[in-house]
C-alpha positions as CSV (number, residue, x, y, z in Angstrom):
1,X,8.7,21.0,5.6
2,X,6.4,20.9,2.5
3,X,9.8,19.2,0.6
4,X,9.9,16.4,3.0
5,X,6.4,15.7,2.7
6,X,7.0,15.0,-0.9
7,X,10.1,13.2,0.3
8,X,7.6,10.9,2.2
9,X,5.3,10.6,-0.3
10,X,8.2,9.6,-3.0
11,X,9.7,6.7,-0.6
12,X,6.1,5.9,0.0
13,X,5.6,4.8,-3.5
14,X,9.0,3.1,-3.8
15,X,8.2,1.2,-0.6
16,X,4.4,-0.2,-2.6
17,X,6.4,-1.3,-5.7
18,X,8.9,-3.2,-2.9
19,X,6.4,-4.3,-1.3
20,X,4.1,-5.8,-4.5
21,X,7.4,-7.9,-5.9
22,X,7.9,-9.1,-2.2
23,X,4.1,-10.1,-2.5
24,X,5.0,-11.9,-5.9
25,X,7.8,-13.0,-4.3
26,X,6.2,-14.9,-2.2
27,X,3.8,-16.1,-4.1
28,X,7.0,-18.0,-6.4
29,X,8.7,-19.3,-3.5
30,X,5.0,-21.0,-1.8
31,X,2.4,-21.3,-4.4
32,X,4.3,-21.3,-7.8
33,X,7.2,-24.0,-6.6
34,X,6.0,-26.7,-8.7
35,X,6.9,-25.0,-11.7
36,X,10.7,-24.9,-11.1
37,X,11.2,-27.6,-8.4
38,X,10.7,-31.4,-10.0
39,X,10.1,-32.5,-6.4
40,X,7.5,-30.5,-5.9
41,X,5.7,-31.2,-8.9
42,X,5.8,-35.0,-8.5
43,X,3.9,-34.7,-4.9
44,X,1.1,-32.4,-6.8
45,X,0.7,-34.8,-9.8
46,X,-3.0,-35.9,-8.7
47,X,-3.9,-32.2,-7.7
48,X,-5.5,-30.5,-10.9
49,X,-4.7,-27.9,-11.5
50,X,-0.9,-27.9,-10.1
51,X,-1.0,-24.4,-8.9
52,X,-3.2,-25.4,-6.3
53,X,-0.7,-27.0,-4.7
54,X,1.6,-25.1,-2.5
55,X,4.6,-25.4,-0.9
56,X,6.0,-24.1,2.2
57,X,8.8,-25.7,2.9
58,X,11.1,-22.5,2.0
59,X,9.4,-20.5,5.4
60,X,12.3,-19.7,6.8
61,X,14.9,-20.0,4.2
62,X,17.3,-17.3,3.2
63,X,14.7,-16.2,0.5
64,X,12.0,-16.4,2.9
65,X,13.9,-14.1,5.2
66,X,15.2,-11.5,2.2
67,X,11.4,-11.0,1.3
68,X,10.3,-10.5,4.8
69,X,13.0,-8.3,5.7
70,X,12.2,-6.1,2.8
71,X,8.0,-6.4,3.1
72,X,8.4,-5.4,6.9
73,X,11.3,-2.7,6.0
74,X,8.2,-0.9,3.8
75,X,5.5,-0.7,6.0
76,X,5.2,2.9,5.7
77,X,4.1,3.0,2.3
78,X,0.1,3.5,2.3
79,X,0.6,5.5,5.8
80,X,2.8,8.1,4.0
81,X,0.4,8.1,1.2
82,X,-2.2,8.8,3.7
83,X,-0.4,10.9,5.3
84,X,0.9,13.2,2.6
85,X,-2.9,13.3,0.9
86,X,-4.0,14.5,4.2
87,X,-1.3,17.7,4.3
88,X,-2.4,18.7,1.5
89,X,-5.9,18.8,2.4
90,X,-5.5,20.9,5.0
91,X,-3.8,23.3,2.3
92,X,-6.6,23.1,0.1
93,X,-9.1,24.1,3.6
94,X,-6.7,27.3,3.7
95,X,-5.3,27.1,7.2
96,X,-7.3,30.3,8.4
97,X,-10.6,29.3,7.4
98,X,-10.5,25.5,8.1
99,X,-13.0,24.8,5.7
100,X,-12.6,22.6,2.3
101,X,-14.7,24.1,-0.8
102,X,-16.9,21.7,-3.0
103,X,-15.4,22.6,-5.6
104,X,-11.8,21.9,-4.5
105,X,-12.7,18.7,-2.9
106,X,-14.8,18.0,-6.1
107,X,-11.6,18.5,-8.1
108,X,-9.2,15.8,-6.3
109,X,-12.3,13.4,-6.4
110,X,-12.7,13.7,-9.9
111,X,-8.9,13.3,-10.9
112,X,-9.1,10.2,-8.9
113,X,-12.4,8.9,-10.6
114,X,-11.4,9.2,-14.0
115,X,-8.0,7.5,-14.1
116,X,-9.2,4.9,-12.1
117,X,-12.2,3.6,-14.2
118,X,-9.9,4.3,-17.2
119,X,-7.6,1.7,-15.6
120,X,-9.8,-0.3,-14.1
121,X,-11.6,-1.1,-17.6
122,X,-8.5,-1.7,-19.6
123,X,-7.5,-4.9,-16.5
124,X,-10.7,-6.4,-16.9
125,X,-10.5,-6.4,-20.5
126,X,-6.9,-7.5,-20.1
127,X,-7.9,-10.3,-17.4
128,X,-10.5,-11.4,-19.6
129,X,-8.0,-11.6,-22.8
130,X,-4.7,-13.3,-21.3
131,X,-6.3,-14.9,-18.1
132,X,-9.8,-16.1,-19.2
133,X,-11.3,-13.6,-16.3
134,X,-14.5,-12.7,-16.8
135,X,-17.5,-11.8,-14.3
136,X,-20.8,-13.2,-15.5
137,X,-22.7,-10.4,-15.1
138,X,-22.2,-6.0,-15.8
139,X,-23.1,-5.2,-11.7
140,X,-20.2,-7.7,-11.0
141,X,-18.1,-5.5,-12.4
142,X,-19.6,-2.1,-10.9
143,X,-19.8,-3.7,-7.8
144,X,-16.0,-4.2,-8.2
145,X,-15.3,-0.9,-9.4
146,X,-16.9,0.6,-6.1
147,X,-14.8,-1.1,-3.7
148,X,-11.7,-0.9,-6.1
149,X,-11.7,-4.8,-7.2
150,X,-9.9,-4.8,-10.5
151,X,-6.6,-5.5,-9.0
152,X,-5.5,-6.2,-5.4
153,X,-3.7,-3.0,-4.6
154,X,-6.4,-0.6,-6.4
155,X,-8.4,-0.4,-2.8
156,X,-6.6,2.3,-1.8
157,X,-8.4,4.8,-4.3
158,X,-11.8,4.4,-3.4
159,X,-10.9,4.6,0.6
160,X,-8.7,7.6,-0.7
161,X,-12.0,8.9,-2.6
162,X,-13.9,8.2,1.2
163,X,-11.4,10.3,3.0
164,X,-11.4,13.3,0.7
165,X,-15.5,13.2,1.5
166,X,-15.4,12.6,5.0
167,X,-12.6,15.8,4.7
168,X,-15.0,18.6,5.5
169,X,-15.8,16.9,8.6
170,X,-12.4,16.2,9.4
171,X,-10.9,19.3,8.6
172,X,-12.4,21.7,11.6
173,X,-11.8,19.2,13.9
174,X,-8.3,18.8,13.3
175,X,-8.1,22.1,13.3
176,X,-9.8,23.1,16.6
177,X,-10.1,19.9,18.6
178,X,-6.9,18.0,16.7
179,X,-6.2,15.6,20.3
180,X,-9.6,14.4,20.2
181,X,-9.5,13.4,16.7
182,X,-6.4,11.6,16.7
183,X,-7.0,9.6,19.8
184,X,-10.6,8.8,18.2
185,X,-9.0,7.5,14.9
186,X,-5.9,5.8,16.8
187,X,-8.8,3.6,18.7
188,X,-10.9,3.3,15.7
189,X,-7.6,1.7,14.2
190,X,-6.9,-0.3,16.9
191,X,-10.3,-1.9,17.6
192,X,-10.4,-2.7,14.0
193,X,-6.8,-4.3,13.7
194,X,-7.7,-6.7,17.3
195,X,-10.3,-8.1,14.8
196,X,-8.0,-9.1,13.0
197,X,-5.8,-11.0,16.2
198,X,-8.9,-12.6,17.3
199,X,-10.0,-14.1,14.1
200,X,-6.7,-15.6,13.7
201,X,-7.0,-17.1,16.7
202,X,-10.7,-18.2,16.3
203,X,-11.9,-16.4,19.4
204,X,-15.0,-14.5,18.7
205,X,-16.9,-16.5,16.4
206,X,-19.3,-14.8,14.0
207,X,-19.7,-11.5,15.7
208,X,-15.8,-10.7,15.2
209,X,-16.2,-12.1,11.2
210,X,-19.3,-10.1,10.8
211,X,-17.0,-6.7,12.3
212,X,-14.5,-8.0,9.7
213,X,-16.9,-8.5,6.4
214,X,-17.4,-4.9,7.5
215,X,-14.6,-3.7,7.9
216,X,-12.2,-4.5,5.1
217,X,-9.1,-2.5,3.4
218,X,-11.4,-0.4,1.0
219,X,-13.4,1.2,3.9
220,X,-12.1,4.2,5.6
221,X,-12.3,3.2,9.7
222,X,-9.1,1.2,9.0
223,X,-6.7,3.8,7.7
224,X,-8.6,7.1,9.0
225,X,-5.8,7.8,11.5
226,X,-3.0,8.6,9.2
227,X,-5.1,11.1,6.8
228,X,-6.4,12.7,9.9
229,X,-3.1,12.4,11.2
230,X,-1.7,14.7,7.9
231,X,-4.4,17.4,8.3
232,X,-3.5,18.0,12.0
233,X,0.2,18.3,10.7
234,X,-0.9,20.3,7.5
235,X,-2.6,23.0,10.5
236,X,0.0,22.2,13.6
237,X,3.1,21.6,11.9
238,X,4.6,24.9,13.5
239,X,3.6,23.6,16.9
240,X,5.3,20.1,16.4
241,X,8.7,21.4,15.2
242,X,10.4,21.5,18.6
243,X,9.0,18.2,19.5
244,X,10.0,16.5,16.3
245,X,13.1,18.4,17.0
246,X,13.6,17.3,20.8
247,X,12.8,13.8,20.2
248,X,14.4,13.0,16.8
249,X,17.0,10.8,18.4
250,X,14.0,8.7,19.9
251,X,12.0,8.6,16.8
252,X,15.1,7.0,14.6
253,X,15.7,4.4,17.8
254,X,12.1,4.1,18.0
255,X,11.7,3.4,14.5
256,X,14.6,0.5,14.3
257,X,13.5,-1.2,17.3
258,X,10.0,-1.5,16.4
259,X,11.1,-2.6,12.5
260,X,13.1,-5.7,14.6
261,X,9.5,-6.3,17.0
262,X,7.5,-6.2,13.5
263,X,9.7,-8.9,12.7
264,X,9.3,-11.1,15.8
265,X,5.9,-10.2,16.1
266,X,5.0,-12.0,12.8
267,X,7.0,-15.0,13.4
268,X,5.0,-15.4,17.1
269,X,1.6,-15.0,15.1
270,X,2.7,-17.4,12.9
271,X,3.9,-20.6,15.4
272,X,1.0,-19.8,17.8
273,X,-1.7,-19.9,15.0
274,X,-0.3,-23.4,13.9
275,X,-0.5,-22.7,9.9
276,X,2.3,-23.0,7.7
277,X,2.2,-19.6,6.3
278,X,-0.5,-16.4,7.7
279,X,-0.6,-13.3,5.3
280,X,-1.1,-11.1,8.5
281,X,1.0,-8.2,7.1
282,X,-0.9,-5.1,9.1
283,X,-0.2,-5.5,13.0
284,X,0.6,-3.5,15.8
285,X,4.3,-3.3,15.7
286,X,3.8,-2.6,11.9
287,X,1.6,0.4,12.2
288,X,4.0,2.2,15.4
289,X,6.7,1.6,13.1
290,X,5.9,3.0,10.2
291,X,4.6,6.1,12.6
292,X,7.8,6.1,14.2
293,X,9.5,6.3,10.4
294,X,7.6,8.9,8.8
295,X,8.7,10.5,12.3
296,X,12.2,10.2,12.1
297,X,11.7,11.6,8.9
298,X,10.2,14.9,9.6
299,X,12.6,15.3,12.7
300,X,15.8,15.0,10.7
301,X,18.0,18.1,10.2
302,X,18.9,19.3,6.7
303,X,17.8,15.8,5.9
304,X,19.3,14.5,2.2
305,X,19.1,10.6,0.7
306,X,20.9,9.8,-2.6
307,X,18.5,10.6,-5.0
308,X,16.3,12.9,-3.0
309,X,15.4,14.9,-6.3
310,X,14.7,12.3,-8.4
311,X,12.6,10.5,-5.3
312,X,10.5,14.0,-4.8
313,X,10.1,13.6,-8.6
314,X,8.2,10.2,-8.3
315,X,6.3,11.8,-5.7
316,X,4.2,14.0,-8.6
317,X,3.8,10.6,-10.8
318,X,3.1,8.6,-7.4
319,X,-0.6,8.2,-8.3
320,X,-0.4,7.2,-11.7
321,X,2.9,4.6,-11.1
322,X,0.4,3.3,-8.6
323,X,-2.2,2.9,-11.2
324,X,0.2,1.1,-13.6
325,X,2.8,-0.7,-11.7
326,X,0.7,-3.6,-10.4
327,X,-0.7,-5.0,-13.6
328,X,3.3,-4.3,-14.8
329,X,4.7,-6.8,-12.0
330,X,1.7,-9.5,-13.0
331,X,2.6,-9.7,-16.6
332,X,6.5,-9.6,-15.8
333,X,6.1,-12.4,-13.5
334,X,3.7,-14.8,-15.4
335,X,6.1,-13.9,-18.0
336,X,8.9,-15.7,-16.6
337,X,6.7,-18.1,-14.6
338,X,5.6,-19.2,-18.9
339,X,9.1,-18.4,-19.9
340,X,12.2,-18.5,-17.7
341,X,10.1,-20.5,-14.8
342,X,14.3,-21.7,-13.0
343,X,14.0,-17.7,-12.2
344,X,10.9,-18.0,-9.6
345,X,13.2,-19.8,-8.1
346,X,15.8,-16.9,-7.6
347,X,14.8,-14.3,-5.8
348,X,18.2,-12.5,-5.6
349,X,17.4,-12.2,-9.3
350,X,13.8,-11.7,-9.6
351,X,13.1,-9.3,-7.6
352,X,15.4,-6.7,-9.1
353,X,13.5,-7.4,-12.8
354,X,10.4,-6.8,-10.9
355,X,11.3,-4.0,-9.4
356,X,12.8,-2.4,-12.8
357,X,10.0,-2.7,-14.9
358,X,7.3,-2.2,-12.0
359,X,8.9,1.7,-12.2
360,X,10.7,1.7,-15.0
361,X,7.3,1.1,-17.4
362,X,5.1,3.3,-15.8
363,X,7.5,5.9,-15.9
364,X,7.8,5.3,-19.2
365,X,4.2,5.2,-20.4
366,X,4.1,8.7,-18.5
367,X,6.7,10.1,-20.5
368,X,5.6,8.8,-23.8
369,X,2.0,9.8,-23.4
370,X,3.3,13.4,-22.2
371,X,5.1,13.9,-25.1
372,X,2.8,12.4,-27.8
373,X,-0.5,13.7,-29.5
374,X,-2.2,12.0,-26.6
375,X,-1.0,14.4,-23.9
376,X,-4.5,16.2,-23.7
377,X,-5.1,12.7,-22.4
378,X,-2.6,12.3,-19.6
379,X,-4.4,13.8,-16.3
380,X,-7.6,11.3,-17.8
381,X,-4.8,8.8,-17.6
382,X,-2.3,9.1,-14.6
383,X,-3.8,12.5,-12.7
């Protein structure tokens, strides 16, 4: 079970690099069409600068579609990171005792810390270089390093860094009372994902923006389910066999049929809110399916992908293509958005370069630096 864990975890960081291009995708289709399209840029000629203009006229194109399809298909990916990081940490308790050491948990919070400032300094002396970023003042920048601000995706490490401290609270209460925790964090998610439904639709006013300010990606209530949910696996798993094995038919049926609903439920959200284009990528559908996938996962007998070594590989360089692959995808695209701008406007094509080098270089840094004089470097680099 522990190998299809690492499965997960693997696909899981395939499905964020999928997931980022789509992002950037997007963002050459909408905001970035006045670059490639002449029509476009003639009806932003008295907008400065240009790239505040977007276009939306593509919603619902064949590109449109081909990026949705695959954003919706990947859902999974910061569930099974969750997910895996919390079977493990039920490991690292020691399934008898049910209790985390400090200097264990000290251990994973540390490999996270250092990488990440490591990283985080080298984009914002990047940003400030190539893109003219720069925050006036030195607690801007701590106060971006706290909540993971450097780049877009990097809030997953400091709610990872939350989840490993909340973990010795956690851990004896998936262990002994595992129901109650799990229905507590499955409301907890679902109270604060309605926030986001009714501030869409404008129905709350300032107390449901206020719960929102509050409640953003970085901070733990949001995502607590699917750690808790891999510590109750990482102590339970035995019990759960014979219903992942009595239902595993479900769970694959479950998991399609909820992937189409994600799809429809977007497109609802999207006429009813009257806007040409929402980025409301976390919803209800979303979330069951991804459950239901990670599910039909861990159900499936003698389970093998193509590639399932190499994907278990990526699994033990997840954390460090995850530190790497974002800032990869932003310099490959503003590459050919300087360069080769007539590509923004393929996607068929684009998204296969961004998807190359968004693995491909990290992988390769990791290599390099492993086998250089700089390896004593490389867990203060990538974990």
């Amino acid at each position: 079970m522990t190998r299809r864990f690492l499965l997960i975890m693997g696909l899981g960081i395939l499905g964020v690099i999928l997931n980022h291009s789509a992002t950037f995708g997007y963002q050459a289709t909408f905001d970035l069409a006045w670059r490639y399209r002449p029509e476009v840029a003639a009806s932003c000629e008295d907008l400065t600068p240009p790239v505040r203009c977007p276009n939306y006229d593509q919603v619902h194109s064949a590109t449109y579609w081909g990026l949705t399809l695959v954003r919706r298909f990947i859902a999974f990916g910061v569930p099974a990171f969750l997910l895996v990081s919390g079977y493990f940490i039920a490991f690292a308790a020691g399934r008898k005792e049910a209790r985390i050491q400090w200097p264990i948990l000290k251990a994973r919070v540390v490999g996270l810390i250092i990488p990440y400032v490591v990283w985080s300094v080298i984009i914002f002396v990047g940003q400030a270089l190539f893109y003219n970023r720069v925050y006036p003042t030195v607690w801007g920048y701590i106060s971006r390093l706290l909540i993971g601000g450097a780049t877009g995706s990097y809030y997953y490490i400091p709610l990872l860094i939350q989840l490993y401290l909340l973990s010795p609270i956690l851990v004896p209460l998936a262990k002994n009372h595992w129901k109650w925790l799990l229905v507590g964090t499955a409301v907890l998610m679902l109270f604060v994902e309605t926030l986001r439904y009714l501030q869409l639709f404008g129905i709350g006013g300032t107390a449901v923006n206020t719960l929102i300010t509050l409640t953003p990606l970085w901070f733990f209530p949001r995502r607590l389910f699917w750690f808790a949910l891999g510590i109750v696996f990482g102590f339970h798993i035995g019990d759960f066999k014979p219903f992942f094995t009595r239902h595993k038919n479900k769970f694959v049926y479950g998991a399609v049929i909820f992937y189409i609903l994600s799809l429809v439920e977007f497109e609802v959200l999207l006429a009813q809110s009257g806007l040409p284009w929402i980025d409301f990528y976390s919803t209800y559908t979303t979330n069951i399916y991804a459950g239901l996938f990670m599910f039909a996962l861990l159900s499936a007998d003698k389970l093998k992908l193509p590639m399932t070594p190499q994907i278990m590989d990526l699994a033990a360089k997840a954390f460090g293509i995850y530190l790497v692959h974002e800032q990869v995808l932003e310099l490959v695209g503003t590459l050919m958005f300087r360069y080769a701008p007539w590509l923004l406007g393929y996607q068929i094509l684009y998204q296969p370069i961004m998807m190359f080098f968004g693995l491909g270089v990290p992988l390769l840094l990791m290599y390099l630096v492993s086998r250089s004089p700089a390896k004593k470097f490389y867990k203060y680099s990538f974990g």
